[in-house]
Structure formats: structure tokens, C-alpha cells
Biopython code that builds the backbone (N, CA, C, O; Angstrom):
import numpy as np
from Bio.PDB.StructureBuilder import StructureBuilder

atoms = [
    (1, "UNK", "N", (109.314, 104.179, 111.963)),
    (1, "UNK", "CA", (109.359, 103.681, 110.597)),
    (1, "UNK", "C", (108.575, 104.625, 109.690)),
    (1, "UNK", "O", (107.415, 104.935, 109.960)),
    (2, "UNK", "N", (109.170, 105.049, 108.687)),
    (2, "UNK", "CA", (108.462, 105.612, 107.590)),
    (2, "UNK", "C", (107.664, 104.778, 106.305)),
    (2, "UNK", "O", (107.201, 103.638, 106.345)),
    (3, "UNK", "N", (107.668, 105.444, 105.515)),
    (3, "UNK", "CA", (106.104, 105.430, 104.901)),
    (3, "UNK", "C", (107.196, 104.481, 103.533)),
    (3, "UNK", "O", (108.200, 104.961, 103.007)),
    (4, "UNK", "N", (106.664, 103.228, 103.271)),
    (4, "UNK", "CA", (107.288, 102.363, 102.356)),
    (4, "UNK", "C", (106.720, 102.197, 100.974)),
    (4, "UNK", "O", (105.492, 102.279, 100.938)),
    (5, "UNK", "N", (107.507, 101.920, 99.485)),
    (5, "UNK", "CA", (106.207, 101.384, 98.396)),
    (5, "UNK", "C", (105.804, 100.211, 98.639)),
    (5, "UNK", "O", (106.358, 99.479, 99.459)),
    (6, "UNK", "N", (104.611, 99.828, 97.837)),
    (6, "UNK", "CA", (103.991, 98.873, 96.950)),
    (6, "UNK", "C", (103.923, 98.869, 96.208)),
    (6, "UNK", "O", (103.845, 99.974, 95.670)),
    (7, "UNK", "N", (103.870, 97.523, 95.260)),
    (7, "UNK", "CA", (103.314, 97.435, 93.890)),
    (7, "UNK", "C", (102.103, 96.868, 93.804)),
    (7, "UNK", "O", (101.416, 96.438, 94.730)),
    (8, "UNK", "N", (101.795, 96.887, 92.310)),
    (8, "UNK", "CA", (100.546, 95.855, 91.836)),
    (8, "UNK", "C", (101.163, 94.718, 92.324)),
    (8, "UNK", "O", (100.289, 94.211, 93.027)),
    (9, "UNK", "N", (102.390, 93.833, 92.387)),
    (9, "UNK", "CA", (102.799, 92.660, 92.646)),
    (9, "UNK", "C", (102.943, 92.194, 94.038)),
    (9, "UNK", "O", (103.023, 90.980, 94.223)),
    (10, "UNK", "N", (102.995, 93.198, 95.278)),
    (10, "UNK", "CA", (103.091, 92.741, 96.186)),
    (10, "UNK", "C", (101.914, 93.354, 97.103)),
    (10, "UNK", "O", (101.858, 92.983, 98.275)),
    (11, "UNK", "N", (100.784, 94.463, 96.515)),
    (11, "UNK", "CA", (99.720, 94.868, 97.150)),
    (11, "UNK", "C", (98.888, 93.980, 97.677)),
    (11, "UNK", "O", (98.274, 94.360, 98.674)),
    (12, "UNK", "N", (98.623, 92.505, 97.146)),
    (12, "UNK", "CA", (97.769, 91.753, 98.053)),
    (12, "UNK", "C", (98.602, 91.148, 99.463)),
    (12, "UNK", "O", (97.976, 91.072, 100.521)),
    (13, "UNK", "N", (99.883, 90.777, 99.399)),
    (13, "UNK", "CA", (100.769, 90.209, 100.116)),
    (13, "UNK", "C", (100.805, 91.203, 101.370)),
    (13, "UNK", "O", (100.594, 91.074, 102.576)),
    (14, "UNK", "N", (101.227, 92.418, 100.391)),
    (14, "UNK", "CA", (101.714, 93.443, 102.156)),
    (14, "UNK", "C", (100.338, 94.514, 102.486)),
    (14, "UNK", "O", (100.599, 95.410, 103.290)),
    (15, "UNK", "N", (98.949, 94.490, 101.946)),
    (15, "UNK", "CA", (98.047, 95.106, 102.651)),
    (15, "UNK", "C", (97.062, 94.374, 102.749)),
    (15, "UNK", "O", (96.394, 94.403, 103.782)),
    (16, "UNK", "N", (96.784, 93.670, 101.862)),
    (16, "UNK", "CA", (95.044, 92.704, 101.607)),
    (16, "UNK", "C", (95.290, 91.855, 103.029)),
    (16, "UNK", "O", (94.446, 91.709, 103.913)),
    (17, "UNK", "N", (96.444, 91.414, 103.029)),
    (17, "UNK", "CA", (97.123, 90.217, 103.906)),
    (17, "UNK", "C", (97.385, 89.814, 105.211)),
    (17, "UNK", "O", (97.392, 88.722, 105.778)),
    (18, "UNK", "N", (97.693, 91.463, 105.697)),
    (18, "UNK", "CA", (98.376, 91.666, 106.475)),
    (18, "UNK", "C", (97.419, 92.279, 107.898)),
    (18, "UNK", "O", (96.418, 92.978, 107.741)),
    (19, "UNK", "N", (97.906, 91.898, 109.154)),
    (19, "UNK", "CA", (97.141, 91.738, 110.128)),
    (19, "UNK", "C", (97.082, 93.492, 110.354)),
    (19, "UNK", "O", (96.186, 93.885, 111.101)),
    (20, "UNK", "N", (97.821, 94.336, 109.858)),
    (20, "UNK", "CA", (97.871, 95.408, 110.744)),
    (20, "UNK", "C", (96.734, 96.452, 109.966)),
    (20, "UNK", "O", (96.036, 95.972, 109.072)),
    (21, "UNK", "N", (96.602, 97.744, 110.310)),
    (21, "UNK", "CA", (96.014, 99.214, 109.625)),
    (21, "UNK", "C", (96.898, 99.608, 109.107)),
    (21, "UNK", "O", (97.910, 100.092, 109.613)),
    (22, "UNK", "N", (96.523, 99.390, 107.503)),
    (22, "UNK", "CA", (97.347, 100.064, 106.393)),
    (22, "UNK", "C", (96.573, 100.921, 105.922)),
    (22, "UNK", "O", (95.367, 100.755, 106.103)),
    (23, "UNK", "N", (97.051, 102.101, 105.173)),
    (23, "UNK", "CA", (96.916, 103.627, 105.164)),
    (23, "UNK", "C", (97.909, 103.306, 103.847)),
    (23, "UNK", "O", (99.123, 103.463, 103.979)),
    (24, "UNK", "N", (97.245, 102.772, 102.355)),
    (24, "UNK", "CA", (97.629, 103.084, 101.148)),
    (24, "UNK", "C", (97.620, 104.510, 100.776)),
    (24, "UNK", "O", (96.476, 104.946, 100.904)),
    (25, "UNK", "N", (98.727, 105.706, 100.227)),
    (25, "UNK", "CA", (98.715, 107.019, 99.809)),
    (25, "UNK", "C", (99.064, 106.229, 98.281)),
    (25, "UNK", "O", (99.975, 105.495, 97.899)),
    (26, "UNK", "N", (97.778, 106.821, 97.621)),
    (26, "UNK", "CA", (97.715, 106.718, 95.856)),
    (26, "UNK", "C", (98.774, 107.923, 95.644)),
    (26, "UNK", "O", (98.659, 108.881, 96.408)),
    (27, "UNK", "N", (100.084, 107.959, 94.392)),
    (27, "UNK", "CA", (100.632, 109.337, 94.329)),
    (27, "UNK", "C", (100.599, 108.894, 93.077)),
    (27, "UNK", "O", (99.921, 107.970, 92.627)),
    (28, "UNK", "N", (101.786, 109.978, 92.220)),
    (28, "UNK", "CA", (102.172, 110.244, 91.092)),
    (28, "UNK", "C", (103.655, 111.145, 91.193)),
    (28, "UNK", "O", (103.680, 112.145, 91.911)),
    (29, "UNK", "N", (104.531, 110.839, 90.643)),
    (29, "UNK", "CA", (105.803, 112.223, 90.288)),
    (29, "UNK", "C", (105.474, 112.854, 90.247)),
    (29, "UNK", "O", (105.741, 113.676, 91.123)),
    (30, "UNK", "N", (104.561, 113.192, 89.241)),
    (30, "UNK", "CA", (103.757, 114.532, 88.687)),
    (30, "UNK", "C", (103.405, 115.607, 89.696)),
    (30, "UNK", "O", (103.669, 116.808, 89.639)),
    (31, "UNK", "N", (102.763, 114.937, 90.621)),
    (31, "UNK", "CA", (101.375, 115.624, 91.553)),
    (31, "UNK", "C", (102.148, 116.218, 92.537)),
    (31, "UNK", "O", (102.676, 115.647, 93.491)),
    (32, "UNK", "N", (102.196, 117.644, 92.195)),
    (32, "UNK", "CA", (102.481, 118.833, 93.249)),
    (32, "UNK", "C", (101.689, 118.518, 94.988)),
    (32, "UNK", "O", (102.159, 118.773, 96.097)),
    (33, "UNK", "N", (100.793, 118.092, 94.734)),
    (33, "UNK", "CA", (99.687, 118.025, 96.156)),
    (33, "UNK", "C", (100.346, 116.587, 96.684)),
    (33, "UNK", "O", (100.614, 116.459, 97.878)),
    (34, "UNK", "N", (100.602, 115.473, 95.697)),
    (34, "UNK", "CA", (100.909, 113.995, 96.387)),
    (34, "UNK", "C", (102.324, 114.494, 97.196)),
    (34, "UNK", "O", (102.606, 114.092, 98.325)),
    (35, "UNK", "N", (103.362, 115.672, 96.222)),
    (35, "UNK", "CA", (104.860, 115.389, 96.980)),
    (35, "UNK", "C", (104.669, 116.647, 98.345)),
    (35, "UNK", "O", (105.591, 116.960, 99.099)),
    (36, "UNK", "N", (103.343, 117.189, 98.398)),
    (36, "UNK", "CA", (103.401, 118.071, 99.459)),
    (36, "UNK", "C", (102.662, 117.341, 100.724)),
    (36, "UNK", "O", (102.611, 117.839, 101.849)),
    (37, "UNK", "N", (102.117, 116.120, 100.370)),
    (37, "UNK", "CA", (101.613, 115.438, 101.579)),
    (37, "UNK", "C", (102.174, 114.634, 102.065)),
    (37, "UNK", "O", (101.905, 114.333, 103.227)),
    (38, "UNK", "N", (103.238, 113.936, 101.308)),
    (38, "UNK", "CA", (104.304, 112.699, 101.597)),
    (38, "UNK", "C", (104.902, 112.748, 102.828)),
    (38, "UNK", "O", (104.605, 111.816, 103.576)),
    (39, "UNK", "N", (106.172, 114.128, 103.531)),
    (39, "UNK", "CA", (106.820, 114.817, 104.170)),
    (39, "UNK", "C", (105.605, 114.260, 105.842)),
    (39, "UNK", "O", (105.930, 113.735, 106.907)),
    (40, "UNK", "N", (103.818, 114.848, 105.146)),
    (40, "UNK", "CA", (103.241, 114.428, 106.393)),
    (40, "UNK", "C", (102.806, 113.269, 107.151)),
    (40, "UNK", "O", (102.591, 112.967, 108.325)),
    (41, "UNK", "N", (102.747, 112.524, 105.509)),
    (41, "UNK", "CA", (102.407, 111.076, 105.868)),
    (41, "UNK", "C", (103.589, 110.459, 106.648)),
    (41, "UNK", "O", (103.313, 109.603, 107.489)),
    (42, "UNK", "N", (105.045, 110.852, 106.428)),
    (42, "UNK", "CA", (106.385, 110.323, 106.929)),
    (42, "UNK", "C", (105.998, 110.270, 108.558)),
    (42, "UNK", "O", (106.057, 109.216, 109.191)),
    (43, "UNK", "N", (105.587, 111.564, 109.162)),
    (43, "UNK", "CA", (105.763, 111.934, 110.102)),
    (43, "UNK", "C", (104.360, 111.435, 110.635)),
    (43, "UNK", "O", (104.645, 111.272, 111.821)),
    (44, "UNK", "N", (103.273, 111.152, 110.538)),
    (44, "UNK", "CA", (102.413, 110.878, 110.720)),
    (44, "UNK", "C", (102.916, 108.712, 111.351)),
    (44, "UNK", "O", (102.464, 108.151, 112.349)),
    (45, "UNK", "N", (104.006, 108.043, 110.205)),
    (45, "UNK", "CA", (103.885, 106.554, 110.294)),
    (45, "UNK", "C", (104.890, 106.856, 111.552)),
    (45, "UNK", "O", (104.959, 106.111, 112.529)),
    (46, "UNK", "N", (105.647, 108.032, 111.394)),
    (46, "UNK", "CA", (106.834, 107.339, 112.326)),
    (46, "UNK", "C", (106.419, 107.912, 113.527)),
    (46, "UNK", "O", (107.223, 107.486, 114.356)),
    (47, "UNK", "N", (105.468, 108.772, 114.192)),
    (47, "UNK", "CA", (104.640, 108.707, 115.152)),
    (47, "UNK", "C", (103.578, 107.887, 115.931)),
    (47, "UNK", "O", (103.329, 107.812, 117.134)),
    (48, "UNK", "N", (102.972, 107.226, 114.705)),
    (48, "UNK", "CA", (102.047, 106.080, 114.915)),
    (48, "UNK", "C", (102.719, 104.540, 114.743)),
    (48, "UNK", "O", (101.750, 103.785, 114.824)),
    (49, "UNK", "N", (103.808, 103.818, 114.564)),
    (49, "UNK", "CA", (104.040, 103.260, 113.865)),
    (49, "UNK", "C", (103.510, 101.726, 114.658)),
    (49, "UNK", "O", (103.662, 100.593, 114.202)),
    (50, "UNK", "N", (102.785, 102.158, 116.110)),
    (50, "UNK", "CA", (102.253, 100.812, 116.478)),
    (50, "UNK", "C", (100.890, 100.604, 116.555)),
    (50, "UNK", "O", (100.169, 99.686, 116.946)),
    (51, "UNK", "N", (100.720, 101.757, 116.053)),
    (51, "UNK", "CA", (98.752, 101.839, 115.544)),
    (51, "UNK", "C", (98.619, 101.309, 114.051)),
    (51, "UNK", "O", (98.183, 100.197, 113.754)),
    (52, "UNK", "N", (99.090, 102.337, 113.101)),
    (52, "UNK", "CA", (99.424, 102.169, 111.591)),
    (52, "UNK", "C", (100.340, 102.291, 110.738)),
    (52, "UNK", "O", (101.161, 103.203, 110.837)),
    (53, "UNK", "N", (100.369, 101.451, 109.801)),
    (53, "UNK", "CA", (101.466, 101.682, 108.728)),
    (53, "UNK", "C", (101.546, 102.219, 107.427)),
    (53, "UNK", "O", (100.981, 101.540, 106.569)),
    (54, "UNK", "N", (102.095, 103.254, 107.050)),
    (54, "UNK", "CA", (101.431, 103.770, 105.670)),
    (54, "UNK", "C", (102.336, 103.399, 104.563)),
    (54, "UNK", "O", (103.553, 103.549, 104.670)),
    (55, "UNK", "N", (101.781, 102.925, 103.512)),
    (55, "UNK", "CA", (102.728, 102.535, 102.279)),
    (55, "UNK", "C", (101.959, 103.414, 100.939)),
    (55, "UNK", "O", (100.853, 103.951, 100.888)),
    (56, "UNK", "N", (102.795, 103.326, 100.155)),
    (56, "UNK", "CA", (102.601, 104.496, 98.914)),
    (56, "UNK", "C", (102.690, 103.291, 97.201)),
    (56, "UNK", "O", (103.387, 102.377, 96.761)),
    (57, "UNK", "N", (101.336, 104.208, 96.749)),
    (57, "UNK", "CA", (101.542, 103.053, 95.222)),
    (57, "UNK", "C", (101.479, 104.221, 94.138)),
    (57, "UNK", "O", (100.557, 104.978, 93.834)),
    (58, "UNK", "N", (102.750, 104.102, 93.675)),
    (58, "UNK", "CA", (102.619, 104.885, 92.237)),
    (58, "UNK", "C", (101.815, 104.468, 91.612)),
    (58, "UNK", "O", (101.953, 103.326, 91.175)),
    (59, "UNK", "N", (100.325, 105.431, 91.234)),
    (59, "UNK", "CA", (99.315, 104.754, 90.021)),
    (59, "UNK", "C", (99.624, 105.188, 88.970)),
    (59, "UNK", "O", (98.697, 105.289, 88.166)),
    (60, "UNK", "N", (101.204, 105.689, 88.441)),
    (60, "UNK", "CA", (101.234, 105.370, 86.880)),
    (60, "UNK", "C", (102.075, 104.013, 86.467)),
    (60, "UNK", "O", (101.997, 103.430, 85.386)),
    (61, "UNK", "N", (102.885, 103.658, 87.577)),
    (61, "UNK", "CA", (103.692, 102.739, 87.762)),
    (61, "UNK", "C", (103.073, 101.538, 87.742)),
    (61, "UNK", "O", (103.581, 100.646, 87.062)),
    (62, "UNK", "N", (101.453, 101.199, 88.730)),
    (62, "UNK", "CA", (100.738, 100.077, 89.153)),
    (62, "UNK", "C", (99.776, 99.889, 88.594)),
    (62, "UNK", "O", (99.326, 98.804, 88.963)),
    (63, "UNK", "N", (99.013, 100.458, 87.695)),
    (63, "UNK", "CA", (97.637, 101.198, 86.763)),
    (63, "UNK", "C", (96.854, 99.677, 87.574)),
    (63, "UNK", "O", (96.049, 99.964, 88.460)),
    (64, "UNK", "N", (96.978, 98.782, 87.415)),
    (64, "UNK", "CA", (96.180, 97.656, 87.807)),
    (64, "UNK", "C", (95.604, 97.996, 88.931)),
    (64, "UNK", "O", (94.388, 98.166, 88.854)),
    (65, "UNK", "N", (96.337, 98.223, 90.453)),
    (65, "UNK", "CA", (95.774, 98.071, 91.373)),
    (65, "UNK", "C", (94.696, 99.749, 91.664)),
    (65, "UNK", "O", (93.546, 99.914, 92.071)),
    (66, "UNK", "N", (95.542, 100.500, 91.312)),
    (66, "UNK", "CA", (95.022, 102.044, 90.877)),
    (66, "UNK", "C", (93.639, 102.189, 90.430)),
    (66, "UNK", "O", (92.848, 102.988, 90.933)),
    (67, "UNK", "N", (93.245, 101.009, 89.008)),
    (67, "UNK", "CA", (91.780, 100.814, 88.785)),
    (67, "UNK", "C", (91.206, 100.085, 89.612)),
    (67, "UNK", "O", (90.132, 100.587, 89.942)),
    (68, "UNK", "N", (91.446, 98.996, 90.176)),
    (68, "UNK", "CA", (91.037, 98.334, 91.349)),
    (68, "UNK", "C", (89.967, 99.338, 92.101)),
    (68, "UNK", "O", (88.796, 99.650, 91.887)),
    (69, "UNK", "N", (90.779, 99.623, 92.913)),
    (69, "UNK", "CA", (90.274, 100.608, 93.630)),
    (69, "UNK", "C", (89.722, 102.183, 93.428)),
    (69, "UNK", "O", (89.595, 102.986, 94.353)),
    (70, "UNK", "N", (89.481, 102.394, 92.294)),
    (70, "UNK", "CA", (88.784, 103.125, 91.183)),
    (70, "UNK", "C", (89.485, 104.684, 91.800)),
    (70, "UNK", "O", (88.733, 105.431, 92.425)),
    (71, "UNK", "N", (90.740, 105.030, 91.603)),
    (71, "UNK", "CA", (91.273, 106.196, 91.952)),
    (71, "UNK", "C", (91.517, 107.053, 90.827)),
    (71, "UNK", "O", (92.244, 106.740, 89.884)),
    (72, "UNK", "N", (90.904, 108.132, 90.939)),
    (72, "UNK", "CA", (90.531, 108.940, 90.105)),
    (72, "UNK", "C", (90.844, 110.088, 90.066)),
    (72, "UNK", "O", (90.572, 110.849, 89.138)),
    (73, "UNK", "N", (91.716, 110.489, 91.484)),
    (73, "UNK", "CA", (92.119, 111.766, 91.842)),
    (73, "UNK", "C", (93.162, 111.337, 92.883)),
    (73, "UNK", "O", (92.998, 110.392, 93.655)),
    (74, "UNK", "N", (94.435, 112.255, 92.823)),
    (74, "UNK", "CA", (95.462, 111.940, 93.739)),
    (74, "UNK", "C", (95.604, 112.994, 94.414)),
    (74, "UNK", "O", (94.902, 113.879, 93.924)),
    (75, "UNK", "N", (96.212, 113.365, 95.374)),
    (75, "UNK", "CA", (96.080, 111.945, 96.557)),
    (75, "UNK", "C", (95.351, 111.530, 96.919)),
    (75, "UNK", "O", (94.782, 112.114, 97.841)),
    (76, "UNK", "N", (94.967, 110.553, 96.574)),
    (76, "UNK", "CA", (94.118, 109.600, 97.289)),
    (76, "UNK", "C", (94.473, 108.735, 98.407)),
    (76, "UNK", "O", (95.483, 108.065, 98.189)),
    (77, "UNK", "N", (93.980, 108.580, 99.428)),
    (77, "UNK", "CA", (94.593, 107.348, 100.803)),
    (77, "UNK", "C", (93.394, 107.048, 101.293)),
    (77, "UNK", "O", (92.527, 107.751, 101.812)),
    (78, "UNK", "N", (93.496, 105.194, 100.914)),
    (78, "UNK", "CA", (92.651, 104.533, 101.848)),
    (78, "UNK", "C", (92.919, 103.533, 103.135)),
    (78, "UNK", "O", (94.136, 103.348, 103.122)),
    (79, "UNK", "N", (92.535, 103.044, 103.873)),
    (79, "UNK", "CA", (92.820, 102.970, 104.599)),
    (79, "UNK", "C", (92.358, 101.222, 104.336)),
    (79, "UNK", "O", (91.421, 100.856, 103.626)),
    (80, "UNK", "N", (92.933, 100.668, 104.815)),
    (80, "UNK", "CA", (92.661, 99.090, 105.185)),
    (80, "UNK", "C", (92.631, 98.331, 106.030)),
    (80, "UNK", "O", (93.601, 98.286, 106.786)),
    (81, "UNK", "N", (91.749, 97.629, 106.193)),
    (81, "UNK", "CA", (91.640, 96.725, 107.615)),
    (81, "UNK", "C", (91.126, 95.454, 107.488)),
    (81, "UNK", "O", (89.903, 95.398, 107.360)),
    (82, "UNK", "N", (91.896, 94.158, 107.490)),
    (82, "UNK", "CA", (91.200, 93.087, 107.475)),
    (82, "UNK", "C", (90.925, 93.212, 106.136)),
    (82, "UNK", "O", (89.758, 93.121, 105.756)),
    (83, "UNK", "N", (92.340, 93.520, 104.915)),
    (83, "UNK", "CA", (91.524, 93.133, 103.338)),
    (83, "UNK", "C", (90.535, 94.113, 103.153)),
    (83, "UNK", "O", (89.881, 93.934, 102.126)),
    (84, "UNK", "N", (90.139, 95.338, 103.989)),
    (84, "UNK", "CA", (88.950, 95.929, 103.032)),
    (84, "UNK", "C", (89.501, 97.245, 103.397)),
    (84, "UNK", "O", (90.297, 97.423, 104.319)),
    (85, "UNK", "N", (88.967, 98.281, 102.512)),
    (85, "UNK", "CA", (88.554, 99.430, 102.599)),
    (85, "UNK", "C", (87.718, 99.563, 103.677)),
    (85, "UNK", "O", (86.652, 99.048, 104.013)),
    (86, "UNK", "N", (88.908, 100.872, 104.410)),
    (86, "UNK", "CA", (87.826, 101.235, 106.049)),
    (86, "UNK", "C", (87.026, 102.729, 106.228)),
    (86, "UNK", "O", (86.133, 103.232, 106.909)),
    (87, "UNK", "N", (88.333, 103.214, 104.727)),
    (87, "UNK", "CA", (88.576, 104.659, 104.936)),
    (87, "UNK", "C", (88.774, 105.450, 103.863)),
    (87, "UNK", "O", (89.700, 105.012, 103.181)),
    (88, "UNK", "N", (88.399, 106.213, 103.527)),
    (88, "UNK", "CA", (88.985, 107.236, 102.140)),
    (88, "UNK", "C", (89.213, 108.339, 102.177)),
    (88, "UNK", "O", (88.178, 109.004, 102.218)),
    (89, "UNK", "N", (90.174, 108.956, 102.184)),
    (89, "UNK", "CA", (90.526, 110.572, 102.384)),
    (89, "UNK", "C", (90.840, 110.933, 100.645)),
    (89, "UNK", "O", (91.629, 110.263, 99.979)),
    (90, "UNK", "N", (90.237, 111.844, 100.220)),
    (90, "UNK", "CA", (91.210, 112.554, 99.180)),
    (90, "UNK", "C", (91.761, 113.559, 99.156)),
    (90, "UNK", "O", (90.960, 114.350, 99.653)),
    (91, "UNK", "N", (92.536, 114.018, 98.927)),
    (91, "UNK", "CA", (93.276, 115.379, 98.503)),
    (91, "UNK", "C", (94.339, 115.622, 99.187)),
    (91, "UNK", "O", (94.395, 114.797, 100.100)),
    (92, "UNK", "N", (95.235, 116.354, 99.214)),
    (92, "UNK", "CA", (96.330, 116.603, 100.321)),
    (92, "UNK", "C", (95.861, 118.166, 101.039)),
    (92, "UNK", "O", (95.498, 119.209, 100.496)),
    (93, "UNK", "N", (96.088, 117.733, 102.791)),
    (93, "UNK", "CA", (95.205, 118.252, 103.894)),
    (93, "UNK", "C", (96.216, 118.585, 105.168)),
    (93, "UNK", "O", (96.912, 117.604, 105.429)),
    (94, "UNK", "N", (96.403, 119.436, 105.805)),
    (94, "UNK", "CA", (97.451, 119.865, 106.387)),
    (94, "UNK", "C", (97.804, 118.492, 107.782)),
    (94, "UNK", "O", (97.131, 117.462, 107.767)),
    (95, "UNK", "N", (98.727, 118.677, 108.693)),
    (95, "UNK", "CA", (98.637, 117.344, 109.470)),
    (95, "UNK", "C", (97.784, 116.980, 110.295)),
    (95, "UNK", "O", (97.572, 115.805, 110.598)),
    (96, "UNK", "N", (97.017, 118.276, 110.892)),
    (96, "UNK", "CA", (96.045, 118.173, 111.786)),
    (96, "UNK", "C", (95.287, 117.649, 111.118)),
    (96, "UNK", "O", (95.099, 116.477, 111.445)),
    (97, "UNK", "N", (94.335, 118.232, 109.690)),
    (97, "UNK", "CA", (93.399, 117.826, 109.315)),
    (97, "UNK", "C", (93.360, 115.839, 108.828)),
    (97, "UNK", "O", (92.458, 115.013, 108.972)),
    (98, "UNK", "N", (94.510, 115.729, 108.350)),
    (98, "UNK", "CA", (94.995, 114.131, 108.427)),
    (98, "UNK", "C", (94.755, 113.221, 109.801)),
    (98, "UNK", "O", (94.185, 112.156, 110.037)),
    (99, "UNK", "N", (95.407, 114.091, 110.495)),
    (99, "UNK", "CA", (95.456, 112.973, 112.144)),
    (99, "UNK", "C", (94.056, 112.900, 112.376)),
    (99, "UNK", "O", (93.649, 111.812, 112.783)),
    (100, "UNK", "N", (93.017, 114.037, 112.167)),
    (100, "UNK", "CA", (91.935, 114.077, 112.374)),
    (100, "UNK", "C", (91.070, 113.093, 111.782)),
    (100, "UNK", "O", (90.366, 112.268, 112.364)),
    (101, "UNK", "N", (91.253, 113.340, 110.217)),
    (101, "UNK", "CA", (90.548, 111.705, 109.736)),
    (101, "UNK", "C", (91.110, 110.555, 110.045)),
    (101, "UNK", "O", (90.434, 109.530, 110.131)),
    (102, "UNK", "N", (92.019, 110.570, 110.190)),
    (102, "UNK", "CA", (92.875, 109.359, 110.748)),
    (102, "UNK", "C", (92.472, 108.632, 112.946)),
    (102, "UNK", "O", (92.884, 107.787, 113.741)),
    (103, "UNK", "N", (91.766, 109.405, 112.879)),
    (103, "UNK", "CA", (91.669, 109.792, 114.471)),
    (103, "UNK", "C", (91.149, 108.417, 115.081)),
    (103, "UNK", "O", (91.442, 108.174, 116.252)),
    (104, "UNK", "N", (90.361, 107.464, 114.323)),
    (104, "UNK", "CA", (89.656, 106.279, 114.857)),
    (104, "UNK", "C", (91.068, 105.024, 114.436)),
    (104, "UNK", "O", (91.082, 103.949, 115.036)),
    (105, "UNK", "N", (91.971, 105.294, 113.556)),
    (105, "UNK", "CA", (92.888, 104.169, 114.254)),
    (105, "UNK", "C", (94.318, 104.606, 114.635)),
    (105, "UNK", "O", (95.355, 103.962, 114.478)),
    (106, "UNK", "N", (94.069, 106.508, 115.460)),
    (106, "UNK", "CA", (95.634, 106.374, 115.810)),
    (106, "UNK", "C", (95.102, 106.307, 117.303)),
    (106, "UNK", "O", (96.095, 106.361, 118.028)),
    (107, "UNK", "N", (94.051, 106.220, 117.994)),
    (107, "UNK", "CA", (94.115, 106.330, 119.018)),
    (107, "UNK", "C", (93.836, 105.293, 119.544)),
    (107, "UNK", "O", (93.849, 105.200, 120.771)),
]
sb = StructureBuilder()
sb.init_structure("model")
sb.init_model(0)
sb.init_chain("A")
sb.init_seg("    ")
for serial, (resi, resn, name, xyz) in enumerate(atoms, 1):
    if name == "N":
        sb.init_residue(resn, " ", resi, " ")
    sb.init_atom(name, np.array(xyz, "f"), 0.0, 1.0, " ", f" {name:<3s}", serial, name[0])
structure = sb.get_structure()
């Protein structure tokens, strides 16, 4: 399974909510770095897809949940567990360096 959206409208439902490790990627159209990390995040869910699940929130699209979580720079990806923030990566980072921060819930 690949990497799905969210909105502000369904972000509490399908991550706050939800029993599994979600791996929110903050993007934008805009952001040269968000559409060059996407391709890894794809390959990253559909490798892991019984460890974690990664979903994507346009923050010009969602601005609500975007301030929420005070994102200030894209890409941003946090990670969730049990309703909270577990994890924060910023920037876009080649796949190794991803799996690597990612390393405590793909294994």
C-alpha cells in the first residue's frame, strides 16, 4: 500500500485515532524537496506496510492542522503513535537516511 491524503477533516479520525504508526509527510505543490521525497516515502509504505502507514497533508490545502502542529518548513514528517507525536524528521533525505530515522518503528 502506498502513501494516502488527509485532511484537516479527517486527520483526527485516520491518525489521532487510529491504532497503527502513522508517518504524516507535511507537503506543498510548490516544494521541489516535498515532490522529490514522495517517490521515497511510496516505497518506503509499500515495504513497511505492516509496521507503518504513511499519509500526506497538503498544508496549503489544511492550514488548520499545519498550525496545529506548528510546521514551518516542508517537508516536514511526523510520526504518530497513540494520538501523539513520536517523531520529527525535516527536510527531504535520501532513502537510507529516512529508513534510518525511521529505524525504531520499521523494525
Amino acid at each position: 500500500m502506498s502513501t494516502r491524503d488527509v485532511t484537516d477533516a479527517t486527520f483526527e479520525q485516520e491518525v489521532l485515532n487510529s491504532e497503527k504508526t502513522i508517518m504524516v509527510d507535511f507537503w506543498a505543490e510548490w516544494c521541489g524537496p516535498c515532490r522529490a521525497v514522495s517517490p521515497i516515502l511510496d516505497a518506503i509504505a509499500s515495504e513497511n506496510a505492516d509496521k507503518i502507514e504513511i499519509v500526506k497533508l497538503n498544508v496549503d490545502d489544511n492550514p488548520a492542522t499545519a498550525m496545529k502542529y506548528q510546521i514551518t518548513s516542508i517537508p516536514a514528517m511526523k510520526v504518530f503513535k497513540g494520538g501523539e507525536v513520536v517523531k520529527t524528521v525535516i527536510g527531504a533525505k535520501p532513502k537510507p537516511a529516512l529508513e534510518a530515522d525511521l529505524a525504531e518503528f520499521l523494525a
